[in-house]
C-alpha positions in Angstrom: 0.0 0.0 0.0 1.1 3.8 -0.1 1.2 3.8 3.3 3.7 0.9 3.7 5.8 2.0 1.0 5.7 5.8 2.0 9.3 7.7 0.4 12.4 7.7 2.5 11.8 11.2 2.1 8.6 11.8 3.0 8.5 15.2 5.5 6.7 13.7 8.4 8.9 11.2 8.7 12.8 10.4 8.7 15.1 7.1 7.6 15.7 4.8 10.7 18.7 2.5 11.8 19.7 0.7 14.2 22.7 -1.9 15.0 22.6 -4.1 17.6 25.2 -6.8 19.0 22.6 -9.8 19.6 25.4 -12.4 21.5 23.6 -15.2 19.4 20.3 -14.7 17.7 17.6 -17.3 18.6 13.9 -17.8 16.7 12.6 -15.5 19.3 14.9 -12.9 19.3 14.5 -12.5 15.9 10.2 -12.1 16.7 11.4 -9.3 19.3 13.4 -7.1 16.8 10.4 -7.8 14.2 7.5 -6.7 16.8 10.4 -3.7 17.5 10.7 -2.3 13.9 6.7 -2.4 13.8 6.2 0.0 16.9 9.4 1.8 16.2 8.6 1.9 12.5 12.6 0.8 11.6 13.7 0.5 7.9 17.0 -1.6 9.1 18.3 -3.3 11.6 22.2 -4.7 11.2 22.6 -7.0 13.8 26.3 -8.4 15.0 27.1 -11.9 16.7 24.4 -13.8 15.3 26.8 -16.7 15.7 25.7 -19.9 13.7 21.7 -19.0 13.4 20.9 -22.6 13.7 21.6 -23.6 9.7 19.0 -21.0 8.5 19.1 -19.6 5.2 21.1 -16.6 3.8 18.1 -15.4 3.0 14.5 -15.2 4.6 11.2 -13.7 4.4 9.0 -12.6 7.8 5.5 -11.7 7.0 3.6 -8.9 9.6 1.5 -6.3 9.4 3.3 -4.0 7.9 4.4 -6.2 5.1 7.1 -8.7 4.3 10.3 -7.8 6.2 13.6 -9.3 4.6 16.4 -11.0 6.3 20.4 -11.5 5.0 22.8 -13.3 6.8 26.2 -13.7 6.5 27.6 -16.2 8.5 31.1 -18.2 9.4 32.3 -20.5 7.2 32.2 -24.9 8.4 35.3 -24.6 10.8 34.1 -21.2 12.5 30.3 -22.1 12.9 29.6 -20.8 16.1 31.7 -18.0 15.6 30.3 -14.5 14.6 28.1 -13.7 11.9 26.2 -10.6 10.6 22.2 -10.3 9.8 20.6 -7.1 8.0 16.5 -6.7 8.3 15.2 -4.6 6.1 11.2 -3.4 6.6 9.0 -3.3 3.4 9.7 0.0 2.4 13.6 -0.2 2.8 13.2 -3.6 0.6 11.2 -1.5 -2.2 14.0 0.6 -2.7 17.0 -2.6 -2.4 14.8 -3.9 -5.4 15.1 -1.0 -7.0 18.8 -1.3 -7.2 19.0 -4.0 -8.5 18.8 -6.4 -5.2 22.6 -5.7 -4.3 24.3 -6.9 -1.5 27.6 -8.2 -0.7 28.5 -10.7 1.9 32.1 -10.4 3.2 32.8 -13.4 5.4 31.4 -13.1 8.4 31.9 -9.6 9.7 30.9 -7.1 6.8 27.7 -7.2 4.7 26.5 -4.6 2.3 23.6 -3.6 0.6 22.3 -0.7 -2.2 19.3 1.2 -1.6 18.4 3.5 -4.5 15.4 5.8 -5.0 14.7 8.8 -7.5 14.9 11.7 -5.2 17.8 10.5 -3.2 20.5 8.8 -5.2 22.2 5.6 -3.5 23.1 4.6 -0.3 25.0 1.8 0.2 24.4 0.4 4.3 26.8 -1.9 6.0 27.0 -3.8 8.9 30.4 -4.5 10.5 31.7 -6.6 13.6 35.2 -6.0 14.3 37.2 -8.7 16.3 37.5 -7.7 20.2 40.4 -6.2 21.9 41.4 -9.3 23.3 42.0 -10.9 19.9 43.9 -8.5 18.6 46.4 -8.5 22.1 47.0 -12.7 21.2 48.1 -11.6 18.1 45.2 -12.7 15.6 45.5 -11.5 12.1 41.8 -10.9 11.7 42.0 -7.6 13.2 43.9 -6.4 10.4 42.0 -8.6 8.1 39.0 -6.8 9.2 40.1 -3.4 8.2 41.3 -4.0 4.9 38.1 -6.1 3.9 36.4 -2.6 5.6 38.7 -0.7 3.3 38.2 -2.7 0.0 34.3 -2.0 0.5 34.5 1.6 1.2 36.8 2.3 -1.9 34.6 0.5 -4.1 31.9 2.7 -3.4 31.0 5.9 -5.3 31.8 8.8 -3.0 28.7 10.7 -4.8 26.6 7.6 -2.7 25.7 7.9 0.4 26.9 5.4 2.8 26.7 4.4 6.8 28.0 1.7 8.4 26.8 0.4 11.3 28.1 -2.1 13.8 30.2 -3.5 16.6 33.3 -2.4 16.3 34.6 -3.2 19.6 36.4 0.5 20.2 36.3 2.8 22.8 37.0 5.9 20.9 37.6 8.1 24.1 36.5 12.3 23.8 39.9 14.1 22.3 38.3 16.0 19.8 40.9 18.1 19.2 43.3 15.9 18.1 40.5 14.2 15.9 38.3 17.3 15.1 35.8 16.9 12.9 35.8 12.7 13.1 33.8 12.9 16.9 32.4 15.3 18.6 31.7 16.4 22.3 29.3 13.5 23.9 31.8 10.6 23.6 32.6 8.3 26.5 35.9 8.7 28.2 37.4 5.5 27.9 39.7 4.6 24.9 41.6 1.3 23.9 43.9 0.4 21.0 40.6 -0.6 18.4 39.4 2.6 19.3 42.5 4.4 18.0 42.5 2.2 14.8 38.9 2.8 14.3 39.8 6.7 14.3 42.9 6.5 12.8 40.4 4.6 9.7 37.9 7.4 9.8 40.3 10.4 9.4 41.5 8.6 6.2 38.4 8.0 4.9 36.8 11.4 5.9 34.2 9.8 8.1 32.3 10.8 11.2 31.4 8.6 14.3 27.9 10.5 14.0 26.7 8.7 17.4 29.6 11.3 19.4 27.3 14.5 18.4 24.5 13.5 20.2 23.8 14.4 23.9 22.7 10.9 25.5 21.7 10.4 29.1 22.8 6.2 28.7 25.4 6.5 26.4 27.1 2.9 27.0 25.7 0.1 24.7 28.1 -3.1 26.4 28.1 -3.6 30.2 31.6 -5.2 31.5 30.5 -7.9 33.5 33.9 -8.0 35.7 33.2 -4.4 37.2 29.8 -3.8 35.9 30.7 -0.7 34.1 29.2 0.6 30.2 31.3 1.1 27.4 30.6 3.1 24.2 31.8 0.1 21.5 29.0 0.0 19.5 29.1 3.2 16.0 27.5 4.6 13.0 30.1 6.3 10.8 29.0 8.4 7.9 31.0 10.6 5.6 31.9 14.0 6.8 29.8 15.7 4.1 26.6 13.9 4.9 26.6 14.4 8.3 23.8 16.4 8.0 21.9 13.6 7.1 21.6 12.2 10.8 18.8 13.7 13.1 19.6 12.2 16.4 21.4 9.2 17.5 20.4 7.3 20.8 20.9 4.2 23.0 17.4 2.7 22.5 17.2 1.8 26.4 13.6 1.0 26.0 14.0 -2.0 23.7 14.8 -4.9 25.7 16.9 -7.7 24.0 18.7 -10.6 25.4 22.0 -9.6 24.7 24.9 -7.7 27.1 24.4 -4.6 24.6 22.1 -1.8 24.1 20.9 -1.5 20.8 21.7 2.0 19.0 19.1 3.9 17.3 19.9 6.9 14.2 17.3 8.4 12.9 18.5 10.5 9.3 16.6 12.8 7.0 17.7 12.5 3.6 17.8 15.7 1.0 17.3 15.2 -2.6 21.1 14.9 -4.4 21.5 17.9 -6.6 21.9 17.5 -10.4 25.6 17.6 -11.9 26.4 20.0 -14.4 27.9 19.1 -17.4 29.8 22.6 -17.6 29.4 25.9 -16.2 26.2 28.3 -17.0 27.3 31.8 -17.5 24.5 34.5 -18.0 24.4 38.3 -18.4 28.1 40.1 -17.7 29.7 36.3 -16.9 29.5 36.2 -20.6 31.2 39.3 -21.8 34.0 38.9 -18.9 34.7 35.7 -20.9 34.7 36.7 -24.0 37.0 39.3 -23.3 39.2 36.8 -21.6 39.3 34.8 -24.6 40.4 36.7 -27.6 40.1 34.1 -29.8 36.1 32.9 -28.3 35.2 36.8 -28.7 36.7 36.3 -32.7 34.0 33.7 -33.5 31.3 34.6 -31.4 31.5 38.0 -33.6 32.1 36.2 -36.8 28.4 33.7 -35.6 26.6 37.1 -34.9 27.4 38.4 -37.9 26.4 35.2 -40.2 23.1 35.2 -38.6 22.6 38.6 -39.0 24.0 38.3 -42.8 21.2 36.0 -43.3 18.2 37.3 -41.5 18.6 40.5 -43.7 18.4 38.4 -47.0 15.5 36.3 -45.6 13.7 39.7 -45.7 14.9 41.2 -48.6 13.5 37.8 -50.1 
């Protein structure tokens, strides 16, 4: 209905995301973040830690209310099964506009998965869902840490940078609140703490020209994991952006309220997308922008005489005729 499938841009009401570390998704859980997206009217949810999702299928279908709601998995490959794993849900207006482009999406092992939305008014935006090894891996050494990165690298660099594009996940950083040595990549709400991901994690923004959009948002429960040695929360889970649609995002919160069976809060970002404006093939000069140019260019000014003076030539002997 038009209802269901109401524009991303519609005025009354803005383009919601959220990313959530589920700690294992079970045939409930996923029921829960359905009967969520319904009340909270969500377009996607990327959801980290799914772990081995019981054999399902890559992809699903969930019928409700509202529509038929689309799941995407990516999980671990044979020897990793319990291991990680990635899920996207989109709602049925977010799957209108995936079908639209061409029903792209990317599964990159199981921490990074990708998909296009496309619509008229708005251009593309590519969303992806990331779940970066923890701290502790990366202190024993693992090479998936910096496997991670480059897979997160090869993604971004294959996207347009006219697209728009947000990735959400688990990126197991605590980013800490020195915005002045990364000014303009977080801003003033961060949390305190910062580890060695966290550094990488900026260190990978400022390169890219990407803002941690959830750090501009006054929060009263900014922590989305809860240590459970001294019961403390930590900021580890992001959405990142490029700096020149940061505009895009309305508000960014810890969705307190929706309550999951997992050891993390899930993060809610609410954008309002503008209209891309048209490219120009070259510039458009009116009025006195002409004559400066043609006096500029000696040569220009030569013909545009000599093409004056042909059509004059030959509107005079259409009338003497």
């Amino acid at each position: 209905s038009t209802k269901t499938l109401r524009p991303l841009l519609h005025p009354r009401g803005g383009l919601k995301l959220v990313t959530w570390n589920a700690c294992s998704l079970r045939e409930i859980d996923m029921f829960c973040v359905l009967d969520e997206m319904i009340r909270r009217k969500i377009d996607i949810v990327a959801i980290q830690e799914t772990k081995d999702w019981r054999g399902r299928p890559e992809t699903a279908h969930y019928y409700t209310q509202r529509g038929m709601h689309r799941t995407f998995t990516s999980t671990a490959s044979a020897c990793q099964k319990k291991k990680d794993g990635i899920t996207i849900i989109m709602s049925p207006r977010a799957t209108h506009c995936w079908e639209a482009a061409g029903k792209e999406l990317h599964g990159l092992g199981h921490r990074l998965l990708r998909l296009r939305l496309t619509d008229k008014r708005f251009g593309n935006m590519w969303v992806v869902s990331a779940y970066a090894p923890t701290q502790a891996s990366r202190d024993q050494g693992s090479d998936e840490f910096e496997a991670f990165y480059h897979h997160l690298q090869d993604t971004i660099q294959k996207i347009p940078r006219r697209d728009r594009l947000f990735i959400l996940g688990d990126f197991n950083a605590r980013i800490g609140r020195d915005k002045a040595t990364w000014e303009h990549i977080i801003g003033q709400y961060g949390m305190p703490d910062e580890n060695d991901n966290g550094r990488t994690l900026l260190e990978f923004c400022s390169d890219n020209a990407l803002v941690v959009s959830n750090t501009f948002f006054r929060q009263r429960r900014a922590g989305t994991w809860k240590c459970n040695v001294n019961q403390q929360w930590y900021s580890l889970d992001h959405v990142l952006t490029r700096q020149a649609d940061a505009a895009d995002v309305l508000n960014i919160k810890v969705a307190t309220s929706m309550h999951f069976r997992s050891d993390h809060r899930p993060l809610l970002a609410t954008l309002r997308l503008k209209p891309r404006p048209k490219l120009q093939t070259g510039p458009k000069l009116k009025g006195r922008q002409v004559a400066a140019a043609l006096r500029a260019d000696s040569s220009g000014a030569e013909k545009y005489a000599q093409c004056v003076a042909r059509t004059l030539s030959n509107r005079t002997l259409t009338a003497a005729e």
